[in-house]
C-alpha positions as CSV (number, residue, x, y, z in Angstrom):
1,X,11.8,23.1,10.2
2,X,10.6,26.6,10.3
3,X,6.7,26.8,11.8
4,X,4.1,29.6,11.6
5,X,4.3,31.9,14.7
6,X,1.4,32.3,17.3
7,X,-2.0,33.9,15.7
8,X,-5.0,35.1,16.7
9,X,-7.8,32.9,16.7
10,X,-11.3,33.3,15.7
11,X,-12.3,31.7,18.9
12,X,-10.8,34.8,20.5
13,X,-6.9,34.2,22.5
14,X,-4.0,33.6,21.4
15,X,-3.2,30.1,19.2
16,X,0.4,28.8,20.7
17,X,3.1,28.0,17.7
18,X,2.0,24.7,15.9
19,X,3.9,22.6,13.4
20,X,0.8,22.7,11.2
21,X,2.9,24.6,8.5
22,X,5.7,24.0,7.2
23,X,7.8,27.1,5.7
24,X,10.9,26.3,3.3
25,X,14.3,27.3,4.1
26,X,15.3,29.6,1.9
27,X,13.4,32.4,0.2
28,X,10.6,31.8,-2.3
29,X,10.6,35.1,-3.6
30,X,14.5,34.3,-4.9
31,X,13.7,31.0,-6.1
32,X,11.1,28.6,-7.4
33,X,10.2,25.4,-4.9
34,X,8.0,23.6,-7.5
35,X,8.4,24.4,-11.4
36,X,5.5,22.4,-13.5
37,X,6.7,21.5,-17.2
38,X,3.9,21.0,-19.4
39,X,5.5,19.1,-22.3
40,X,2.7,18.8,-24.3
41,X,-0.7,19.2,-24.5
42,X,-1.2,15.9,-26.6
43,X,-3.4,13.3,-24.6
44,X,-5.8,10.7,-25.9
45,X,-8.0,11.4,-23.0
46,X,-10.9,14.3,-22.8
47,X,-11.3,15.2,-19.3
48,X,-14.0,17.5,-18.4
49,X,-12.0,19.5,-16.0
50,X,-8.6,20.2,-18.4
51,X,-7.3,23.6,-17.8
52,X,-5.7,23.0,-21.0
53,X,-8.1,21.6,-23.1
54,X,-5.8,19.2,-24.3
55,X,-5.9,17.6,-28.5
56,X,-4.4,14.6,-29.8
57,X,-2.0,16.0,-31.6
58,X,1.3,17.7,-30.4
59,X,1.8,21.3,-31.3
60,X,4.7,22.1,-33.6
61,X,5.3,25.0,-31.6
62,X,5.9,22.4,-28.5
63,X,9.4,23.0,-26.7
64,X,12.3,21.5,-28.2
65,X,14.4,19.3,-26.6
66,X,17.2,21.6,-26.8
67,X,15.2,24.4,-25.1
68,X,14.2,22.1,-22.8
69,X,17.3,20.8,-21.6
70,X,18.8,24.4,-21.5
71,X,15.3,25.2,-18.8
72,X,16.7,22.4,-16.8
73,X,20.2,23.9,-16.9
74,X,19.1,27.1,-16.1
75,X,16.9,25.5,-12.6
76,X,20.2,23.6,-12.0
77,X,22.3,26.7,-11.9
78,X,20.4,27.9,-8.7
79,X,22.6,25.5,-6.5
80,X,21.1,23.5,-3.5
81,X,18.3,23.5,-2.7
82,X,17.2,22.9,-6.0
83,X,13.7,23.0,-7.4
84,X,11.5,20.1,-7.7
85,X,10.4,19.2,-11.2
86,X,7.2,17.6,-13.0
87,X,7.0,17.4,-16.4
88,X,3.1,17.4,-16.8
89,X,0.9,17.7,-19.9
90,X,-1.5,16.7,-21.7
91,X,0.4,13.7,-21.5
92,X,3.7,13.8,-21.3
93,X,4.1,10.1,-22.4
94,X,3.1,11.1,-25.8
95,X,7.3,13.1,-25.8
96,X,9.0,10.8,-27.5
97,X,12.4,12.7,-25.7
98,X,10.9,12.4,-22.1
99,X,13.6,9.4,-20.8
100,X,16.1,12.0,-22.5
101,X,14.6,15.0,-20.2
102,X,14.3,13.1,-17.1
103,X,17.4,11.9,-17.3
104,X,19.1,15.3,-18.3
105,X,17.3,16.9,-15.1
106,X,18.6,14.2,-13.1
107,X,21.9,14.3,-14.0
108,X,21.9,17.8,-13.6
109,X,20.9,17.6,-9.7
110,X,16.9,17.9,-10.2
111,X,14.6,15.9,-8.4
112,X,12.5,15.2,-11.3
113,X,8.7,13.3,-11.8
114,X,6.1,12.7,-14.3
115,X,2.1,13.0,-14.6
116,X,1.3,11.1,-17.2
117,X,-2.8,10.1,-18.2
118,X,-3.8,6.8,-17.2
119,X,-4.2,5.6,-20.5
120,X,-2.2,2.0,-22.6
121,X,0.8,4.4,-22.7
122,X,1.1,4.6,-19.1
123,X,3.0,0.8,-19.0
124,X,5.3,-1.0,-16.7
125,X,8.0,-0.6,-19.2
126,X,7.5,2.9,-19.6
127,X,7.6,3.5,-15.4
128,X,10.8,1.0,-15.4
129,X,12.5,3.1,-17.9
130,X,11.6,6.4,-16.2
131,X,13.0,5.2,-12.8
132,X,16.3,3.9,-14.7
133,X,16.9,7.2,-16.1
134,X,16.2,9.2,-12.6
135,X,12.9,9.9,-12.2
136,X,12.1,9.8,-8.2
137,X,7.6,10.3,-8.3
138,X,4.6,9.7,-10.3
139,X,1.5,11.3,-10.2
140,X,-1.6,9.9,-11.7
141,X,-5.3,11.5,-11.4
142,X,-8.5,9.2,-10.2
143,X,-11.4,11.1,-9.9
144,X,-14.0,8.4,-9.0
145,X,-13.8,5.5,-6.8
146,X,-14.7,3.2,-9.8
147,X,-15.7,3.2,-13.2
148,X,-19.0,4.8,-13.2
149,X,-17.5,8.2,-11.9
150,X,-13.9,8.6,-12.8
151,X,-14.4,7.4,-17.0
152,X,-17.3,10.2,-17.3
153,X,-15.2,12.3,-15.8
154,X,-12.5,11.5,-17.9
155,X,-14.9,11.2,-20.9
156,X,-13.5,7.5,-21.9
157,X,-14.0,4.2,-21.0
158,X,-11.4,1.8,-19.3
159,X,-9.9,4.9,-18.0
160,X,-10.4,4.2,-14.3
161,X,-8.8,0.5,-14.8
162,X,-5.9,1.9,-16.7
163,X,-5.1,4.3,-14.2
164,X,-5.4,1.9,-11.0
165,X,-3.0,-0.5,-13.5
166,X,-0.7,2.3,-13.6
167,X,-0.5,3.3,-10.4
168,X,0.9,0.0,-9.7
169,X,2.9,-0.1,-12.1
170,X,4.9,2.8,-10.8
171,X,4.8,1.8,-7.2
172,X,6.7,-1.6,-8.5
173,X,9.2,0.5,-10.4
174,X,10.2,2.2,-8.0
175,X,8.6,5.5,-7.9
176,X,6.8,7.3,-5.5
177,X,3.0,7.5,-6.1
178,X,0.9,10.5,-5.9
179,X,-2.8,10.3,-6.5
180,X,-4.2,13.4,-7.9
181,X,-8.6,13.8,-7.2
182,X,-10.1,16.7,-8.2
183,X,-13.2,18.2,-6.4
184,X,-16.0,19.2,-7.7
185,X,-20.4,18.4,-7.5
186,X,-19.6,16.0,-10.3
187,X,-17.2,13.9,-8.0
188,X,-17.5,14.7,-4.6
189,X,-19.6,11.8,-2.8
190,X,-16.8,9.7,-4.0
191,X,-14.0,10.8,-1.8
192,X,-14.2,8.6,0.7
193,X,-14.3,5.4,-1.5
194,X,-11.3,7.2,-3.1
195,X,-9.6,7.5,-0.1
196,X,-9.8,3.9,0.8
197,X,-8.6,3.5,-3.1
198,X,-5.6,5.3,-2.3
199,X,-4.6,3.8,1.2
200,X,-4.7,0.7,-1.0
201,X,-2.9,2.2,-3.9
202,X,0.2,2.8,-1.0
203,X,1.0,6.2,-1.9
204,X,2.6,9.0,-0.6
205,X,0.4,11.8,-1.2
206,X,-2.9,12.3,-2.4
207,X,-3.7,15.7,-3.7
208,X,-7.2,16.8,-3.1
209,X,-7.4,19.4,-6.0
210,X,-10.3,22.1,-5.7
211,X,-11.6,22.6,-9.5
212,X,-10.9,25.8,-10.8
213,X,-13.5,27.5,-13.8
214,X,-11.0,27.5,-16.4
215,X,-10.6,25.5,-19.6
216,X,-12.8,22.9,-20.1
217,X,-13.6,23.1,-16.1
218,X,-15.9,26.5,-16.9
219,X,-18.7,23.6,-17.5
220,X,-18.0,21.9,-14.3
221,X,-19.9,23.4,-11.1
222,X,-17.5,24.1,-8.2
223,X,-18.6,23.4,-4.6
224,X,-19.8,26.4,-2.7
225,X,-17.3,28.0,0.4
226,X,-19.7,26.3,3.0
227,X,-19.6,23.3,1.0
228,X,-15.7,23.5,0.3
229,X,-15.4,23.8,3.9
230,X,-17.4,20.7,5.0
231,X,-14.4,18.9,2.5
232,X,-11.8,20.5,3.9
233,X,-12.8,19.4,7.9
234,X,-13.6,15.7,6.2
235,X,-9.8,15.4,4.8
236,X,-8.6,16.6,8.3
237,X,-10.2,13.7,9.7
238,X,-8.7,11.3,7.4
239,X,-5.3,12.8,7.6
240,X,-4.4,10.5,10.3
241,X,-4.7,7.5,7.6
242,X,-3.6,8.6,4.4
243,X,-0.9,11.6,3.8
244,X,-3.0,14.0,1.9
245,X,-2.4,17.5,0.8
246,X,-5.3,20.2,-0.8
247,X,-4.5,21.9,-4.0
248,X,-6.2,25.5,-5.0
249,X,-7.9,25.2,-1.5
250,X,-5.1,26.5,1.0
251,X,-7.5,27.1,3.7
252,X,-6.6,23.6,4.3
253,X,-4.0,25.3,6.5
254,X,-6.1,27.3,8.6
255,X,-8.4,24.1,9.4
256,X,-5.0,22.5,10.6
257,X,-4.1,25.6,12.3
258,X,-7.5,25.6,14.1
259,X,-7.3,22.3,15.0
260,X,-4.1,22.3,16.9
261,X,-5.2,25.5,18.2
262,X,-7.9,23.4,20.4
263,X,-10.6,22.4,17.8
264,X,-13.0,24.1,15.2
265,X,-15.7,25.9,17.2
266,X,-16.8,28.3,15.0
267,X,-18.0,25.7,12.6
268,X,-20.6,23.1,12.7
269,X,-20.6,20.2,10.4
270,X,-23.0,21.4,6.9
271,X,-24.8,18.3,5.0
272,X,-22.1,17.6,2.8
273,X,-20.1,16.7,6.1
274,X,-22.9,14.3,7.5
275,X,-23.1,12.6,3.6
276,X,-19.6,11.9,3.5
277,X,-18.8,11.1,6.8
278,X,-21.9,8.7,6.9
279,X,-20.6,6.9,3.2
280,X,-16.8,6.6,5.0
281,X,-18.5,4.9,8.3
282,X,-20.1,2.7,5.7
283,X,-17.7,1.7,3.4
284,X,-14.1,2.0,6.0
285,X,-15.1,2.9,9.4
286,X,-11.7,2.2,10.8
287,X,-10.3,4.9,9.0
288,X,-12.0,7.5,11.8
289,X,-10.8,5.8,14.2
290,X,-7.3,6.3,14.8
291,X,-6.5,3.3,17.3
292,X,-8.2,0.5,15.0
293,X,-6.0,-1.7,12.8
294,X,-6.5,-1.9,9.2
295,X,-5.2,0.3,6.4
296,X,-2.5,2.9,7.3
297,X,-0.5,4.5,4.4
298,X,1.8,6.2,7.4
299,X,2.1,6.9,10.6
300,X,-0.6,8.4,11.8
301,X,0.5,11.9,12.3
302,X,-1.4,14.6,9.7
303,X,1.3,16.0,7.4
304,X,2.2,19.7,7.7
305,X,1.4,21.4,4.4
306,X,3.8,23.8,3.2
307,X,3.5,27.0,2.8
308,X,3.5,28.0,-1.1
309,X,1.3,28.9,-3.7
310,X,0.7,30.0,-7.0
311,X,3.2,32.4,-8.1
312,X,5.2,31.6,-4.5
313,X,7.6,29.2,-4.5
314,X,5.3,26.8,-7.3
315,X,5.5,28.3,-11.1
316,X,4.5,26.9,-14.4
317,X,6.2,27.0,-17.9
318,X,3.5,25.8,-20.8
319,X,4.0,24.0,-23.6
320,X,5.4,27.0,-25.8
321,X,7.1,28.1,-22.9
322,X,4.9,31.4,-21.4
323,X,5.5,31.2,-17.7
324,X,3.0,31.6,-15.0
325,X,2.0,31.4,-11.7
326,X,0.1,28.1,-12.6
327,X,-1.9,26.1,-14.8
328,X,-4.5,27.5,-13.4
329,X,-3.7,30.5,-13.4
330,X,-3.4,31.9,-17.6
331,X,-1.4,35.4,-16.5
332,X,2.3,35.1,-18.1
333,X,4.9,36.6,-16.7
334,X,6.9,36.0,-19.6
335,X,8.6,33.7,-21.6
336,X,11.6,31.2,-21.3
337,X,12.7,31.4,-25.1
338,X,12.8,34.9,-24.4
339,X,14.3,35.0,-21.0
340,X,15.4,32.4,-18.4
341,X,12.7,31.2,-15.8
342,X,15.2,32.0,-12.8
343,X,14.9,35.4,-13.7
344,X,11.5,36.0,-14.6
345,X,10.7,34.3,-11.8
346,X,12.6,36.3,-9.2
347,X,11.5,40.0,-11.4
348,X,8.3,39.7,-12.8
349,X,5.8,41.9,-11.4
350,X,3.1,40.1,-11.5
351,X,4.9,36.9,-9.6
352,X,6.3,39.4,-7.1
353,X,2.5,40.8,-6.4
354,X,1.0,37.3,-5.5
355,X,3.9,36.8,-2.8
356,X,3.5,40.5,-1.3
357,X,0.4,39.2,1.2
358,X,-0.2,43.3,1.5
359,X,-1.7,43.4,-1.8
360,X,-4.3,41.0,-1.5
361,X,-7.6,41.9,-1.9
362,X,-11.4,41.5,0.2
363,X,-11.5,38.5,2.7
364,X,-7.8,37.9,1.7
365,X,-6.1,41.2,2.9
366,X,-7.9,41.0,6.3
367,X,-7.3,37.6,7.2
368,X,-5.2,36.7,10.2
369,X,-4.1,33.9,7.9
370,X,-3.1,35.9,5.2
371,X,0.5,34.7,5.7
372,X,0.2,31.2,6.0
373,X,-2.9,31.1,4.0
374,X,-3.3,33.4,1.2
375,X,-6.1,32.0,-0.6
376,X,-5.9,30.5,-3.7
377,X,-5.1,33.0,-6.5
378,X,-6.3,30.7,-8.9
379,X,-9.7,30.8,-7.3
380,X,-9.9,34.0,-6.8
381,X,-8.7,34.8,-10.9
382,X,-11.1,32.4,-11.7
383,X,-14.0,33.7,-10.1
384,X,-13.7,37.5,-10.4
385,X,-10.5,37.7,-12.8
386,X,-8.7,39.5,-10.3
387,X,-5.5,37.0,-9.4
388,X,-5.4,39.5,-6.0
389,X,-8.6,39.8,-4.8
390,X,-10.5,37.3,-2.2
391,X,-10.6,34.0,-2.4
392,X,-14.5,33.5,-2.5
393,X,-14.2,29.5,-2.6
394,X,-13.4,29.7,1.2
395,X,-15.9,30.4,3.8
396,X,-14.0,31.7,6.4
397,X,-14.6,35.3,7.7
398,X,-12.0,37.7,9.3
């Protein structure tokens, strides 16, 4: 695999080549890695964080199945390797065409998974006869290491037990489990009972998402940088035991990078550190210790993260099919009834800005991680509404 080069450390030298991230092989300004389908925005949940402030009802103006399929044929086209696809929501479960789509995409050569809400929908059946028609992943969101936390997150109750339900349900069909948490002062003292959730759970990733003030989650309170920080050095230390990945928070990469690069002396561990490290020791202390027995989801090597973002090799096509860099991101680039994604993709201006590292902004367009970093440009839309300027959720300082 292709790795970063040597960098400049803030420790002053010169940080030797580490496998800390992982680049693709082809180029992301050509093509899309990761495109996110949002099929609906129907769900009978009312989380607190929903970018898309989701209804129970499906919008007439939805996607058709035709125009759908057609997207899918369009991704195809590209050739090997092809993109990854999600069909997300709302909940996608509430499509009654989404065995038709999953199977289309796989037919077609896509390597295709489904978020669907923990909710009675999400059955064994339903996973079975995802997996029969091609689907390879799942990805379900807990929030809370038990019911107390994750159902007021998720604003109903039995939500927590559905979900865990689920999550087994698709491990036993066959399909590869991804655990989605998002971050924020509401839910963070939970992680590490999560994370013992998820070793349990046997997945193969768990995405730590970073809330992001849009939608619903302008009510939520994000963690500060210093604070966002003290999470980001906690996940590195459970990286050994469970395959984890940070979403909107790419300065996950730098901590990686610093690590390799001989350890993290330019920062000292804030209280939110102490707090979570202290409720981990209590609750699973073998998971920071990386020679005891116990729960393991892999090998014990951290995972590289790859090197994409928002706009850059990941984009998202809505519900009425705008297109934009991500969910969390509401800038559109165009849209697919009016144009194919491969091509607004590879020519929109605004998706050729956020992969052009030069025109970031502040903190951003000074960092010696610019390139493998970025920062988020969901974060930093979010928090100035400029989708180029500095990513003020991280801490670090060129």
């Amino acid at each position: 695999m292709d790795t970063e080069g040597s960098q400049i450390s803030r420790h002053g030298g010169v940080a030797p080549p580490a496998p800390s991230v992982r680049r693709l092989h082809f180029d992301v300004g050509a093509r899309p890695f990761l495109v996110l389908v949002e099929l609906t925005r129907a769900c009978d949940l009312a989380c607190r964080h929903c970018r898309a402030e989701s209804v129970r009802d499906r919008d007439p103006a939805e996607l058709t199945t035709a125009e759908l399929t057609a997207l899918l044929d369009d991704l195809a086209s590209l050739g090997a390797p092809r993109p990854r696809v999600v069909f997300t929501g709302g909940d996608p479960f509430h499509r009654p065409d989404l065995e038709e789509l999953v199977r289309h995409g796989s037919s077609a050569g896509l390597s295709v998974a489904v978020s669907p809400a923990g909710t009675p929908r999400a059955t064994a059946e339903r996973f079975g006869a995802l997996r029969r028609a091609g689907a390879v992943a799942a990805s379900l969101s807990i929030d809370g290491a038990g019911p107390s936390t994750h159902d007021a997150f998720r604003r109903v109750d039995g939500s927590f037990d559905w979900t865990v339900q689920a999550c087994r349900a698709a491990v036993a069909a066959g399909l590869r489990l991804q655990v989605n948490t998002t971050v924020s002062r509401e839910t963070v003292a939970d992680l590490p009972g999560i994370a013992r959730l998820v070793a349990d759970l046997a997945v193969v990733m768990w995405s730590v998402f970073f809330v992001v003030p849009v939608g619903r989650a302008e009510q939520l309170q994000p963690l500060g940088a210093d604070e966002t920080e003290d999470v980001l050095h906690f996940l590195h230390e459970l990286a050994p035991r469970v395959p984890l990945k940070t979403t909107e928070a790419p300065a996950y990469r730098r901590v990686m990078l610093e690590g390799e690069a001989g350890g993290h002396s330019a920062w000292r561990p804030g209280p939110l550190f102490d707090e979570l490290h202290a409720r981990l020791r209590a609750i699973w202390p073998e998971a920071l210790d990386p020679e005891a027995p116990g729960r393991r989801v892999h090998d014990g090597r951290r995972r590289a993260p790859l090197s994409v973002g928002d706009g850059r090799g990941v984009v998202f096509v809505s519900h009425v099919g705008d297109v934009q860099p991500s969910g969390f991101l509401p800038l559109v680039a165009g849209n697919v009834r009016e144009r194919p994604l491969t091509s607004l993709y590879r020519d929109s201006p605004l998706l050729r800005s956020l992969r052009d590292p030069a025109r970031l902004g502040g903190r951003c367009g000074r960092c010696d991680y610019a390139d493998s970093c970025g920062g988020s440009r969901s974060q930093a839309y979010g928090r100035s509404g400029d989708p180029l300027g500095e990513d003020a959720s991280c801490a670090y300082v060129p």
